[in-house]
C-alpha positions in Angstrom: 6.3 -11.4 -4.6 6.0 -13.7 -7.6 2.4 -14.2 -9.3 1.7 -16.7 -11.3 -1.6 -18.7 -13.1 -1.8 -22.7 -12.0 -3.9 -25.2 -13.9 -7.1 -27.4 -13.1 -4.7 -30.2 -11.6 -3.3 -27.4 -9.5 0.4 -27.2 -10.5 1.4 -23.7 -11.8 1.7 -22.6 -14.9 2.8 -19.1 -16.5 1.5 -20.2 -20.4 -2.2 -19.8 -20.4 -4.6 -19.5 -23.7 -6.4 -16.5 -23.5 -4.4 -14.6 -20.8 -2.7 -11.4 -21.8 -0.7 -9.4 -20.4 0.9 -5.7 -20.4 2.8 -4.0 -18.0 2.3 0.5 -17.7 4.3 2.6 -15.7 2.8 4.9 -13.4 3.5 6.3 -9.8 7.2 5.1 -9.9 6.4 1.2 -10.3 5.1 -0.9 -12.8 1.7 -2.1 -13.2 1.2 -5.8 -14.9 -2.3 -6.4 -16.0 -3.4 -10.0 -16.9 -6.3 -10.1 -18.8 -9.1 -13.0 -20.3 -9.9 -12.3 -23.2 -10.8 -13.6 -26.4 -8.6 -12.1 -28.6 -5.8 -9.9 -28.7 -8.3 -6.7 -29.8 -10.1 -7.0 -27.2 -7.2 -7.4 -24.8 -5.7 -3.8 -26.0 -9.2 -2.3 -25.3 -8.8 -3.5 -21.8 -5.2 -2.1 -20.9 -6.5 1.4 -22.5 -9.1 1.3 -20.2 -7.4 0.3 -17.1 -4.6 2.0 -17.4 -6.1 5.4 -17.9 -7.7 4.8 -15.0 -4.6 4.6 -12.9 -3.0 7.6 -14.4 -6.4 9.2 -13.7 -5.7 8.1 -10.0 -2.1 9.1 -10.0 -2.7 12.9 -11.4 -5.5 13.2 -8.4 -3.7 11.9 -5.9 0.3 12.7 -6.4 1.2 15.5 -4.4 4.4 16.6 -6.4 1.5 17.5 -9.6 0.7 20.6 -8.8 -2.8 20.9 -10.5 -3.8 17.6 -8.3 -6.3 17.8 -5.5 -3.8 17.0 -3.4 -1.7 19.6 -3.5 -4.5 22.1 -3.5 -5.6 20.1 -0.7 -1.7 21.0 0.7 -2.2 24.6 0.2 -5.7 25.6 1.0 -6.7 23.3 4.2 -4.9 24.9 7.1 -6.8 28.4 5.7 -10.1 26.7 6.5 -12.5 23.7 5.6 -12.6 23.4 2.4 -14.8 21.0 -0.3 -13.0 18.3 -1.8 -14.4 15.4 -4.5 -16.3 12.4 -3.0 -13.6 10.0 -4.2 -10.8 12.1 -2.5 -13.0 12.9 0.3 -13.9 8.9 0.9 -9.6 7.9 0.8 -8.7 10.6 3.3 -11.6 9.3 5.7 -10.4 5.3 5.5 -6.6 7.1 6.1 -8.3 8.6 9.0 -9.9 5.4 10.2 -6.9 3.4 9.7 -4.9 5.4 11.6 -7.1 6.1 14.7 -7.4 2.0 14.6 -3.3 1.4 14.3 -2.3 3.3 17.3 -1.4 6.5 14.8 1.4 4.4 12.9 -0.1 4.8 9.8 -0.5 8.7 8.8 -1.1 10.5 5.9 0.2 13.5 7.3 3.9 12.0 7.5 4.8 14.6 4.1 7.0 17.1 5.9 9.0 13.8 7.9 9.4 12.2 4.6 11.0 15.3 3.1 12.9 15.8 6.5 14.5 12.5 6.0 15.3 12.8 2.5 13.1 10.0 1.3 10.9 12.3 -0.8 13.7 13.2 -3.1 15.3 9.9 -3.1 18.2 10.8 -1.5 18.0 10.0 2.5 20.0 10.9 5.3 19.7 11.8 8.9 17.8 14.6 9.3 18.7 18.0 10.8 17.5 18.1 14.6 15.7 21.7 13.5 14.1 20.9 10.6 12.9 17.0 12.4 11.6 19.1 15.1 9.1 21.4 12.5 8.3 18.5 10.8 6.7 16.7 13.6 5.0 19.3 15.0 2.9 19.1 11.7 2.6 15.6 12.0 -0.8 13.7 13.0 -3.9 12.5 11.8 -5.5 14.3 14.4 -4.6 17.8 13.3 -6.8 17.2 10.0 -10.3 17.2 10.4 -13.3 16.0 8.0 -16.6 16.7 7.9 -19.0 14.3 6.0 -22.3 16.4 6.2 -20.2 19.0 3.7 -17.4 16.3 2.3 -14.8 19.6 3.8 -11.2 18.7 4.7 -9.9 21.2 7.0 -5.7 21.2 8.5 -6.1 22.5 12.5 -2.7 23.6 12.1 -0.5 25.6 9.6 2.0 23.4 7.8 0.6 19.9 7.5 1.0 18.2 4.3 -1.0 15.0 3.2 1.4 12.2 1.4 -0.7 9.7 0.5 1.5 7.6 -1.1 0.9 4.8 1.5 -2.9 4.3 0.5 -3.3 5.7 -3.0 -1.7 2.9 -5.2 -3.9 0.4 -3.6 -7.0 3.0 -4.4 -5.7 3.0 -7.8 -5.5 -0.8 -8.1 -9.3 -1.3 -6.9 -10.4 1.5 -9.4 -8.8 -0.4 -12.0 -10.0 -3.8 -11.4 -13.4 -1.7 -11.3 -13.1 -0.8 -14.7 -12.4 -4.9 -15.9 -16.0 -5.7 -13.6 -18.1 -2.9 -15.8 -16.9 -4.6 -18.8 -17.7 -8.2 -18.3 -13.6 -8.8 -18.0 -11.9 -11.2 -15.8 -8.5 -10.1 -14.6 -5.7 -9.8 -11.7 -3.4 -6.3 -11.2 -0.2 -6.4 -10.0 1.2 -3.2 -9.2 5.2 -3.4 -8.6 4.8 -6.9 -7.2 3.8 -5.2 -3.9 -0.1 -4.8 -4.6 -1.7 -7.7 -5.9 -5.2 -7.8 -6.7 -7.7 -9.9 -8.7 -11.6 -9.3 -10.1 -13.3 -12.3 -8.9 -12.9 -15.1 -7.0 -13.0 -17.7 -10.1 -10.2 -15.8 -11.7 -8.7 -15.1 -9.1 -8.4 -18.4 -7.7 -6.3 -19.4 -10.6 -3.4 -17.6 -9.6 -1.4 -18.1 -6.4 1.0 -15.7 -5.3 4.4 -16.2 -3.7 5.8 -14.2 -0.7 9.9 -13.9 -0.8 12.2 -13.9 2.0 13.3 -10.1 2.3 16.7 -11.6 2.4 16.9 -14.1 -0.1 14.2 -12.5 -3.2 14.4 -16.6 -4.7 13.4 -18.0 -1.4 9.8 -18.3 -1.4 8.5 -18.7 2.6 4.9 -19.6 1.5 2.1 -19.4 -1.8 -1.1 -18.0 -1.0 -4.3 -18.5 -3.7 -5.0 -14.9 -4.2 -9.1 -15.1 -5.0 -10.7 -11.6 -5.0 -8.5 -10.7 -1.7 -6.3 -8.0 -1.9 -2.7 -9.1 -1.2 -0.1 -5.8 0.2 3.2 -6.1 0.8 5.6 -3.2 2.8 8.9 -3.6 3.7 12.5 -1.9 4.1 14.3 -3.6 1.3 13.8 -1.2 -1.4 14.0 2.5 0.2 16.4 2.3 3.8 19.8 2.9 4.6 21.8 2.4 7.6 23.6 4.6 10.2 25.9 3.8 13.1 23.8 0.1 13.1 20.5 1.3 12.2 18.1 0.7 9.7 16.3 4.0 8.6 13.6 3.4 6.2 10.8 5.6 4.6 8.6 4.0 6.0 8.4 6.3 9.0 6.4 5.8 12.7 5.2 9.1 13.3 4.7 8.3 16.5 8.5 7.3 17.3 10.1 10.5 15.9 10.0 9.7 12.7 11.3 6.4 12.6 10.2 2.8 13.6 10.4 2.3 17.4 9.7 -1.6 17.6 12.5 -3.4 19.3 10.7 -6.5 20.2 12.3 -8.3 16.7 13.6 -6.4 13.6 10.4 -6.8 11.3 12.0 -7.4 7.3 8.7 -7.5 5.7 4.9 -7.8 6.3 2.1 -8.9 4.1 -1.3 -8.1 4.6 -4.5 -9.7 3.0 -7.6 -7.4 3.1 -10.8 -7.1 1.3 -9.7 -4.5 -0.6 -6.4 -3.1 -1.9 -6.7 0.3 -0.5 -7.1 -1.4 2.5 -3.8 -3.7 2.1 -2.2 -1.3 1.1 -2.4 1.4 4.1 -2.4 -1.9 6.7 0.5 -3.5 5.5 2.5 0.1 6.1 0.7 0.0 9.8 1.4 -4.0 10.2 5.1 -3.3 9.4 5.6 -0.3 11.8 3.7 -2.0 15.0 5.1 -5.4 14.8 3.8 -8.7 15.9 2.7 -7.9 19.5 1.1 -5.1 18.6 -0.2 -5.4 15.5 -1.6 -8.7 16.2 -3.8 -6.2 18.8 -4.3 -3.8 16.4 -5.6 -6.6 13.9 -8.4 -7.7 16.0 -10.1 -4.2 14.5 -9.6 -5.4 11.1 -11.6 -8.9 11.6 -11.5 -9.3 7.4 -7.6 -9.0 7.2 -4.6 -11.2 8.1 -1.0 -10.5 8.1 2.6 -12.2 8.2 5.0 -10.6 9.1 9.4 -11.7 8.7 11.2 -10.6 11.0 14.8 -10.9 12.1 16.0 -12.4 16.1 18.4 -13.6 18.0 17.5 -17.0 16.4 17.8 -15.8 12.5 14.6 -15.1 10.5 11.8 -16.1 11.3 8.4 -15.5 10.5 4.4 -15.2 12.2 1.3 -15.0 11.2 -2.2 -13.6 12.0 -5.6 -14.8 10.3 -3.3 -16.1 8.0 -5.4 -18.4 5.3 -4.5 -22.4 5.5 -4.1 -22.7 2.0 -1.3 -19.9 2.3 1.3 -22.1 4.5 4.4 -23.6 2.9 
């Protein structure tokens, strides 16, 4: 995805007065702040700020730091419910909602099949049969159950392991545009160019962001205006590989074995808009994994989101849309 600022006539434009910009790395992409501000002092003050936050996010949330709440999470839960923080507590239980609404796609629990696979370590392959088989029988939202009278998590079965890589960048850009709202600061986050994010509507409907063909990254399908939505993007480009004619990706359908099941078209790419990023972010993993037919079902519990998806067929690419914004069309 390309971002970019347009002017009052509407044509787009990338050399603004008083937008800044700084881009911080932190849970293995970039994040790229823009900022309006006055002056360049107040501008550094800002990209403290927010990104302090986001490492704040990342060292609660990873679960390869062991001192996160996470991992403890990891280690402790399948011994018996146990209390976590509020903000931990309220990210597991939109996981949980998400994935009882997505047909189980999506599902924080995948750890052990990402490690299975390879993925975890950045170095995939096709997993052993044995170690596939334990994986999977730690596998499933289900098997990990919250209580919100005592804000307990609790694993109902030894071995499950919470990744929640899927969901916890788009927490961490929603805390950070948080941060630019207490301070009176008007701004837009993109996070790796696959979590896109703004602070208000009249910032950002300045910007407009474009959606690449998975196949061609200068081919842009459509532009949508970005306004406070949050804009997610998941696809297979980045983190696959492909065995005997099949795409493997880490994007895994816990529900199909460990790997994505839909055969109804080869889906590249989909892009989700949602009210919030943590949102986008955990949908467009879902979105991706069910596919048109039935994530277009699945979308009807979402009523605030819309998706497109790019997908490849017996006719080339092609590409379809849910809720989809008019202003968002090429």
């Amino acid at each position: 995805m390309a971002v970019e600022q347009i002017d009052q006539t509407g044509g787009r434009s990338v050399a603004v007065e008083k937008t800044h910009q700084r881009t911080h790395r932190a849970m293995g992409t970039g994040f790229t702040l823009y900022v309006d501000c006055a002056d360049e002092s107040q501008a550094q003050s800002c990209f403290q700020s927010v990104f302090e936050e986001i490492d704040r996010v990342e060292t609660t949330f990873s679960r390869f730091r062991p001192a996160s709440e996470i991992s403890r999470i990891n280690r402790e839960a399948a011994d018996g419910p146990m209390v976590t923080d509020p903000e931990v507590f309220q990210l597991l239980a939109t996981a949980m909602e998400v994935s009882r609404k997505s047909c189980g796609v999506f599902d924080i629990t995948v750890g052990r099949l990402t490690q299975a696979w390879g993925f975890h370590a950045g170095r995939p392959a096709i997993a052993d049969a044995a170690v596939l088989a334990e994986a999977e029988a730690a596998v499933g939202w289900e098997l990990v159950a919250l209580d919100p009278a005592w804000r307990t998590v609790e694993f109902l079965r030894p071995g499950v392991e919470i990744d929640a890589g899927g969901i916890a960048k788009g927490h961490a850009v929603d805390c950070a545009l948080e941060v630019l709202r207490t301070a009176g600061i008007h701004g837009l986050l993109d996070a790796g160019s696959s979590s896109i994010a703004a602070s208000d509507d009249m910032f950002g409907n300045k910007w407009t962001v474009g959606i690449a063909s998975p196949e061609d990254r200068t081919r842009e399908l459509c532009r949508v205006r970005i306004g406070r939505r949050a804009l997610s993007t998941s696809g297979t480009r980045e983190q696959s590989f492909t065995h005997a004619g099949r795409v493997y990706s880490h994007l895994i359908d816990p529900t199909a074995h460990g790997q994505n099941r839909n055969n109804e078209l080869e889906v590249l790419q989909a892009t989700v808009l949602a009210p919030t990023s943590m949102l986008a972010d955990a949908l467009s993993t879902a979105m991706f994994l069910l596919g048109p037919e039935r994530g277009g079902k699945a979308l009807k519990e979402f009523p605030e989101c819309a998706v497109l998806w790019v997908c490849r067929g017996s006719e080339g690419i092609r590409w379809l849309a849910e809720q989809w914004p008019n202003d968002g069309m090429a």
